[in-house]
N, C-alpha and C positions, 0 to 999 in steps of 0.2 A: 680238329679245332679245339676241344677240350686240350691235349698237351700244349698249344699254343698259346690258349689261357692262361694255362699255370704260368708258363716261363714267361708273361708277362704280367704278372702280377696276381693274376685271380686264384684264390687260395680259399674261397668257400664253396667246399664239396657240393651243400644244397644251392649253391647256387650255377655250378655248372651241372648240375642235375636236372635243373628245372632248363635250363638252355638247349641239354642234350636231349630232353625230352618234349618240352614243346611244338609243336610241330611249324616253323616258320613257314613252309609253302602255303600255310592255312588263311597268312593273314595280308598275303603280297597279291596285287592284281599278275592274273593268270599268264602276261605275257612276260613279266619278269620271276616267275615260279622256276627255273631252271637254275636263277641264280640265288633261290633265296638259303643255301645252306653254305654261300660264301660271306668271308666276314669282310663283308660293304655294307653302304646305307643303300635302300631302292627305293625310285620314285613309287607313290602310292596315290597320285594324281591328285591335283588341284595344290599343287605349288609344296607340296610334303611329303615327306619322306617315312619309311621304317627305316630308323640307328641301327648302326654296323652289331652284329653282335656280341663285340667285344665292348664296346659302349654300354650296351644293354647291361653287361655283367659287371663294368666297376659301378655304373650307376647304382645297381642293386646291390651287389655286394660294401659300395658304401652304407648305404641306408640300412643297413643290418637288420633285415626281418625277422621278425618271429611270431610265428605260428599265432592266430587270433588277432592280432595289429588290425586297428584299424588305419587303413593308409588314401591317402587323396592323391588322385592322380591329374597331374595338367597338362592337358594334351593327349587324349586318345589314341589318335591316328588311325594307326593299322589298328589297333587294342592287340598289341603283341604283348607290351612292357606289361599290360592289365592281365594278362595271362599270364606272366608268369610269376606276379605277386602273387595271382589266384592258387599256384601251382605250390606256394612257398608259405600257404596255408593265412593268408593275410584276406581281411574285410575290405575289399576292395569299391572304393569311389571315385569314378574317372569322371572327368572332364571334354569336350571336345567341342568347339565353336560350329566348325565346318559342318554342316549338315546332311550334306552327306557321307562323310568319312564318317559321323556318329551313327547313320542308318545302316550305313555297313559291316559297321563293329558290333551295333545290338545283334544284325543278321548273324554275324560269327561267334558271337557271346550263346545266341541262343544253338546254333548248329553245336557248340562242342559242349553245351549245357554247362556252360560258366558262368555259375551265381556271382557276376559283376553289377552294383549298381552306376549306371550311366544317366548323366545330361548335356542334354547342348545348349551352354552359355557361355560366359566371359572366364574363362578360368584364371584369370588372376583375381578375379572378387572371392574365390573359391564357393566353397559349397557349407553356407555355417548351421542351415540345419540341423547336419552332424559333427560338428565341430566338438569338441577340441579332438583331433587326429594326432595317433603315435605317431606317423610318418605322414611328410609329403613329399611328395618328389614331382618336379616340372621336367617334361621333352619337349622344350624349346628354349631357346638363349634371348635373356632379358634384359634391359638395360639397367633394372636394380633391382631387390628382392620386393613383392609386393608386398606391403603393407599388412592385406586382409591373410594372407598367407599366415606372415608370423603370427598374427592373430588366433588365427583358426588353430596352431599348433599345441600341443600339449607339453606343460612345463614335464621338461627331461626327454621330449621328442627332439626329432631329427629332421629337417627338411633339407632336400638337395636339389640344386639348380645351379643352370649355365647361367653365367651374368656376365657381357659385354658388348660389344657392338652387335652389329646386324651378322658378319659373316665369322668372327668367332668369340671364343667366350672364355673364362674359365669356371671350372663347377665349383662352386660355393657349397660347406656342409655347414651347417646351423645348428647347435646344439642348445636346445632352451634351457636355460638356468633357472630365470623367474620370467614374470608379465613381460620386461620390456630389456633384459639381457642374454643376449647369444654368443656363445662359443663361436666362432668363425673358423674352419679352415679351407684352402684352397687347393683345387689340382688342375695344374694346368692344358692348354691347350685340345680344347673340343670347339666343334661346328655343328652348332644346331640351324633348323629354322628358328625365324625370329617369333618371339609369343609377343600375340598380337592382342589387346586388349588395354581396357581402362585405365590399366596400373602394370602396362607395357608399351609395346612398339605399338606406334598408328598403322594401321594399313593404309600402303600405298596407292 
């Protein structure tokens, strides 16, 4: 999987380090654990998924971590992607609505003794307690960047997020300049689920 990486793009060592290293069957329900070392997305029950792990690595290799970042994460899930910020040496703050996919992530947070802080609310209002964050990154595709987001970001931070319809997106990278200008680039064609929230999709 790693040479298949490189030859499509992925070129930061630590970040196919933390990929070859984290343990993906830890965070997939047990009847899809046979396939969790192939690069697809798998169902994690209640209408979401864990991102292919090719996903998982331009996501992150966009966002360019380093070591001590504090980073905000939207969308939980499995707490894969939270792993492997954690792995990449980043202050990790996730997010996750669903309540129980957030019960099951602290359960795995605590089994691999992964100093992640976690809650379960709205994550496009994000978390401004501890705001302003180096990094934000969103796993799920939105219909425009939230508001509270930019907000919460730190001038000369990085936020990344899928922005488009319901069934696909493209990942928007946001570079803050100052309060209310960002750098914009895009890459195209990803499929996330939809983020569902305030300053997102309605649920249906």
């Amino acid at each position: 999987m790693s040479r298949k990486f490189k030859e499509k793009g992925i070129k930061d060592e630590k970040v196919l380090e933390a990929i070859l290293n984290v343990e993906r069957h830890r965070f997939v329900p047990e009847i899809v654990a046979p396939h969790a070392y192939n690069d697809v997305a798998l169902p994690i029950g209640y209408g979401q998924t864990i991102s292919q792990p090719y996903t998982v690595a331009i996501m992150t290799q966009t966002l360019d971590v380093q070591p001590g970042q504090k980073i905000l994460e939207i969308g939980t899930g499995s707490g894969y992607q939270a792993a492997i910020l954690n792995y990449l040496g980043a202050r990790v703050f996730t997010i996750e609505r669903n309540h129980n996919l957030y019960n099951r992530a602290l359960k795995i947070f605590d089994e691999l003794n992964l100093k992640i802080a976690a809650r379960c609310s709205d994550g496009t209002l994000g978390w401004e307690e501890y705001s302003p964050y180096d990094r934000i990154i969103v796993t799920a595709g939105s219909p425009t960047v939230p508001s509270n987001l930019k907000k919460q970001l730190k001038i000369g931070g990085k936020l990344v997020i899928p922005v488009g319809d319901r069934t696909s997106q493209v990942l928007k990278v946001l570079n803050k300049i100052s309060e209310d200008k960002f750098e914009v680039q895009e890459i195209p064609y990803f499929a996330f689920v939809p983020l569902i929230g305030k300053e997102g999709w309605r649920e249906k």
